[in-house]
N, C-alpha and C positions, 0 to 999 in steps of 0.2 A: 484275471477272472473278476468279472464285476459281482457287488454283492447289491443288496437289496435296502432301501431304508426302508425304517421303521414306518412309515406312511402311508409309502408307497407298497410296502409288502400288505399291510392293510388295504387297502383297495384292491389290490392284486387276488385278496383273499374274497372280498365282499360279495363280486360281482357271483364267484358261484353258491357262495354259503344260501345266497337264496335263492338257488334254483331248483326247483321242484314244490313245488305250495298247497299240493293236494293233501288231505288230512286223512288220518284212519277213515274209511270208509269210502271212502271219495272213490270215482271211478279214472283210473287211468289205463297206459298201455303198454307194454313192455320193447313195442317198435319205438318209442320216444326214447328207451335207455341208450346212452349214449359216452363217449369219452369230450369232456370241453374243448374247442379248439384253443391251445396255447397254451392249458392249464392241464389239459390231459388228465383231470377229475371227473370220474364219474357221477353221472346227472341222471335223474329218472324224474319224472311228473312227480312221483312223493315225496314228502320231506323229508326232513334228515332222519326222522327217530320210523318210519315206515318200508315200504317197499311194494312195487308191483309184483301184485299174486298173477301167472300166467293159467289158473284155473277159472279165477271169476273176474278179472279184471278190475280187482279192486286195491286200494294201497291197506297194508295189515303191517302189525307190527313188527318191528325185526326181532328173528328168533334166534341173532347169535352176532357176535361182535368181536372184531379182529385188534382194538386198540383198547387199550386200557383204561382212558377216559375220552368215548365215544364224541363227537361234537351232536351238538341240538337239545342233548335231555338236562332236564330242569334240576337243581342240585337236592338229593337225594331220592332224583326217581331211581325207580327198579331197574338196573341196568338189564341187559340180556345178557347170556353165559357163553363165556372164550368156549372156544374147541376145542376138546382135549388134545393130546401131542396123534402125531399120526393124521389129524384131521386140518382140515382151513375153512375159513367164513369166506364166501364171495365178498364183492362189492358192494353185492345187492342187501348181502344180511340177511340170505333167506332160511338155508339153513346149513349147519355143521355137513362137510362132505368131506370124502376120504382124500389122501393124496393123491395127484397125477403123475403118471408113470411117463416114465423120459417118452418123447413124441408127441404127449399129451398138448389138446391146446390149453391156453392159461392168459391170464386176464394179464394186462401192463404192470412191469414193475412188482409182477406179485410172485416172485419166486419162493415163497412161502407156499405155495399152493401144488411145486413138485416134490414129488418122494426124492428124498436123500438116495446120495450110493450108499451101498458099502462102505466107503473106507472115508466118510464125511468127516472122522476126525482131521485126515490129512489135505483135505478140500477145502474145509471150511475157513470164510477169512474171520479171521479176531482181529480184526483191527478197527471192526465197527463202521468201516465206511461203507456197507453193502454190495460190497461185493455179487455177495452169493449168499443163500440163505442154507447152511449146514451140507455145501457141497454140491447143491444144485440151483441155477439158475433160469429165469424165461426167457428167450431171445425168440423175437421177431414172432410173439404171441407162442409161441412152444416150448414145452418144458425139455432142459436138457442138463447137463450133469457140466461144472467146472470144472473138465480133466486135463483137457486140452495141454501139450506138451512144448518147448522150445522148438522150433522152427516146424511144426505141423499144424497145419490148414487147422482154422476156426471161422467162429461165426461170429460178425457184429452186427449189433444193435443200433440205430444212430436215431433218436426221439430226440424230434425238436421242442422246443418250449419258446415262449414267450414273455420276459421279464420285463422287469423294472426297473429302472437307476436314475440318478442324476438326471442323467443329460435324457433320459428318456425312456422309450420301448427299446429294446435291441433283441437279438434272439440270442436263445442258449440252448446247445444241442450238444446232449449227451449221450457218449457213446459206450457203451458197456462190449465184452465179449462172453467166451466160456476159457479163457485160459487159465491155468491154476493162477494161484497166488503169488505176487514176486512176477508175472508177465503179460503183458497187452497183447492183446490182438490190434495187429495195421488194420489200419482201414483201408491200404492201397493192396496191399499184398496178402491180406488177409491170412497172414499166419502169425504167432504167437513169436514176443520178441521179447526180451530180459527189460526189465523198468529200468529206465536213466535214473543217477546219482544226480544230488544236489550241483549244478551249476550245467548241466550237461544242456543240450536245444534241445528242444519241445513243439508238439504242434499243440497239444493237449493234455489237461490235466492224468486222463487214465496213463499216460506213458512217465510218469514221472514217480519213483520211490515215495515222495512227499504228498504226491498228489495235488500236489502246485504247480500248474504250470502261469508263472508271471505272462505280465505282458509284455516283458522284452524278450520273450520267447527262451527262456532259461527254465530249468529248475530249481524253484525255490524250495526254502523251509515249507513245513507244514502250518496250515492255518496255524491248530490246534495247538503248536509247540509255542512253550511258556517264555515269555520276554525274560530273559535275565541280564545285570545291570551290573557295570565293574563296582568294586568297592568306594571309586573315589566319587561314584555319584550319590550315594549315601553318605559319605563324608561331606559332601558337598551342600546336601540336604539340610542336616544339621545344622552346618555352621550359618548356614542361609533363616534357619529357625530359630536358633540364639543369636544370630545379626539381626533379625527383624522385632524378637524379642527389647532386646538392647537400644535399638533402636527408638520402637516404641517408646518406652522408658525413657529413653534422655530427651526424646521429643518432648513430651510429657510435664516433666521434670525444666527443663527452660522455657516452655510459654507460662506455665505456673508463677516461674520465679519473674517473669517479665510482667506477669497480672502483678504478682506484689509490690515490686518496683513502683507501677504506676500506681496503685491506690497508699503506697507507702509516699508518693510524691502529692500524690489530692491532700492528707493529712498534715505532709507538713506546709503545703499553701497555705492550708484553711489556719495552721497555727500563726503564721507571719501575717496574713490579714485581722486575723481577731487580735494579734498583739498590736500590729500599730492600730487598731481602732482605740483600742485601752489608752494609748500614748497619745491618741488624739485627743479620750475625754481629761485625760492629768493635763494636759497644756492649758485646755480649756477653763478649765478649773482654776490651776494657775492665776493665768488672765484676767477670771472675773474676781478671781481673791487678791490682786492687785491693783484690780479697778476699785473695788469696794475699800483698799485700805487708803488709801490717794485721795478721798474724798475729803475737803477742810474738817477738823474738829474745833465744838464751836463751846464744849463744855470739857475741855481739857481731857475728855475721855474718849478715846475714839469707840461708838456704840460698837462698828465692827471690829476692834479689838477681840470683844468677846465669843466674837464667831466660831474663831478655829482653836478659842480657849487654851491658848499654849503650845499646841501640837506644833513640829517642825515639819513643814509641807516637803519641805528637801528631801530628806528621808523617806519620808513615803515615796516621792517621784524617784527615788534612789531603789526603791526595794523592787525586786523582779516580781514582773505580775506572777508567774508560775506558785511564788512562795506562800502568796496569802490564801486563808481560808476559805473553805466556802461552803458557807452555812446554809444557801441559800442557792437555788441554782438561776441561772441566767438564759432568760428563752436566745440570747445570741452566743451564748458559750455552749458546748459537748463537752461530757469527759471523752477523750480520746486514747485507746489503748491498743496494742496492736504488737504479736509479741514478735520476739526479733527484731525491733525496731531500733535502730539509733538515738530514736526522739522519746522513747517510752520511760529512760530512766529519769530524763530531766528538761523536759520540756511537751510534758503534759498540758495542758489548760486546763485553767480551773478558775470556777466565777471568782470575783474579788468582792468584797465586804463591803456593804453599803455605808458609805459615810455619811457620818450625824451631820444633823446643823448644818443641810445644804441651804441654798440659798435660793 
């Protein structure tokens, strides 16, 4: 049984929602009312909130309404008032009229609009699929009663329609009977036959308990019946839910620790470049305080004696740059800190103290 998309049952809807455009007052005609071909919705020259008066020829409002929230009126216009019980609204909305007595004729699909039997509690279907409306039925425009018995002569219905799907238009043709409830009316033999059990062949949905008739020709479940699922696919759920949790997280959790890795490895670069530059200036230095003491003295005093007044340059070239102070900071030095680090207890950087008496 094909269904409808959402789309395409909109267009399906459109083309009639605006047929009839004539307004209060407007003149129309009541030979224009009519059934849509394919939609089988009734169509009159007025629009949806009017109707043709068959006195004066003109569209007037509708003075009664068969659906609970009527289509066309504006949201909190005045509706018009349901029919009391006993009574039905046309099509047309003209006005509240009494029941039709079995023989009676009756508009399509409006089995509301025959008088009930007698014994409509036993008639009537409760299962909501429309059966029958409190035990009586319209078939083939007349009103007649769903009494009809197992293997005794009925009457069917067969309204074609015009749908919608995927792949396209296709037809859909519904066939209704007057047999009680629990049995079809054949369409070949046109008498009342017991409804097939789930898995039994099928030509058609009315012949099936479910009201399913698949497209392999079987009877299926009902639309309606609710999917239900073993336990291990809920257990399965779960673990797929703190799997993906978990997951997350350790994902998370190792590009993190691979971001610190590498800015834990820029740091200690930056620390082995700035220290051998330090080592370059102490060589340097060295160098020229070896050039300057090498020079002849010519007054028994060497002038550069007094340069490094004492100090043992050794020592200093012995002491770890990291240990000395710094008073002062250095635009080619950072303090560098960073916790959990390897390098953070003792190999920090930190400027080193300007020495006096350079040269």
């Amino acid at each position: 049984m094909r269904t409808l998309t959402p789309t395409l049952f909109l267009l399906y809807l459109y083309h009639f929602c605006l047929a009839g455009s004539v307004n209060k007052g407007g003149a129309c005609s009541t030979k224009s009312s009519r059934l849509q071909a394919g939609t089988n919705q009734f169509w009159s020259d007025c629009n949806s909130v009017t109707f043709c008066s068959d006195t004066d020829g003109t569209c007037v409002p509708k003075r009664c309404r068969k659906d609970d929230f009527p289509f066309g009126y504006a949201q909190g216009a005045d509706l018009p008032p349901k029919c009391s019980k006993g009574q039905f609204c046309p099509d047309e909305g003209s006005d509240c009229q009494p029941a039709l007595a079995v023989g009676s004729p009756c508009q399509l699909n409006r089995d509301d609009e025959c008088e009930g039997p007698p014994n409509f509690k036993d008639l009537a279907d409760t299962s909501g699929r429309g059966l029958n409306f409190n035990g009586s039925v319209c078939l083939n425009n007349q009103c007649m009663w769903a009494n009809a018995t197992l293997g005794n002569a009925c009457v069917v219905e067969n309204t074609f329609y015009i749908a919608y799907g995927v792949s396209g238009e296709f037809a859909d043709i519904v066939s209704r009977g007057n047999c009680r409830v629990g049995l079809y009316c054949d369409s070949v033999k046109k008498v009342c036959m017991t409804n097939k059990v789930l898995g039994a062949a099928c030509g058609a949905d009315k012949e099936c308990d479910s009201w399913n008739c698949l497209s392999t020709g079987v009877c299926g479940t009902s639309a309606a019946t609710p999917r239900h699922f073993g336990v291990w696919v809920y257990v399965l759920v779960v673990f797929g839910i703190f799997g993906g949790m978990a997951g997350t997280l350790t994902g998370l959790f190792v590009t993190h620790r691979k971001q610190r890795d590498r800015e834990r490895e820029k740091r200690v670069q930056y620390w082995r470049e700035q220290n051998a530059f330090h080592q370059n200036l102490l060589q340097m230095r060295e160098t020229a305080r070896a050039s300057i003491l090498s020079l002849p003295n010519q007054s028994g005093t060497s002038p550069q004696s007094t340069l490094y007044g004492g100090r043992d340059l050794s020592d200093e070239l012995n002491t770890p740059i990291l240990q000395n102070a710094a008073p002062k900071a250095s635009g080619l030095r950072h303090y560098l800190a960073d916790d959990n680090s390897e390098y953070d207890s003792g190999s920090m950087m930190q400027p080193t103290k300007k020495v006096e008496g350079r040269f």
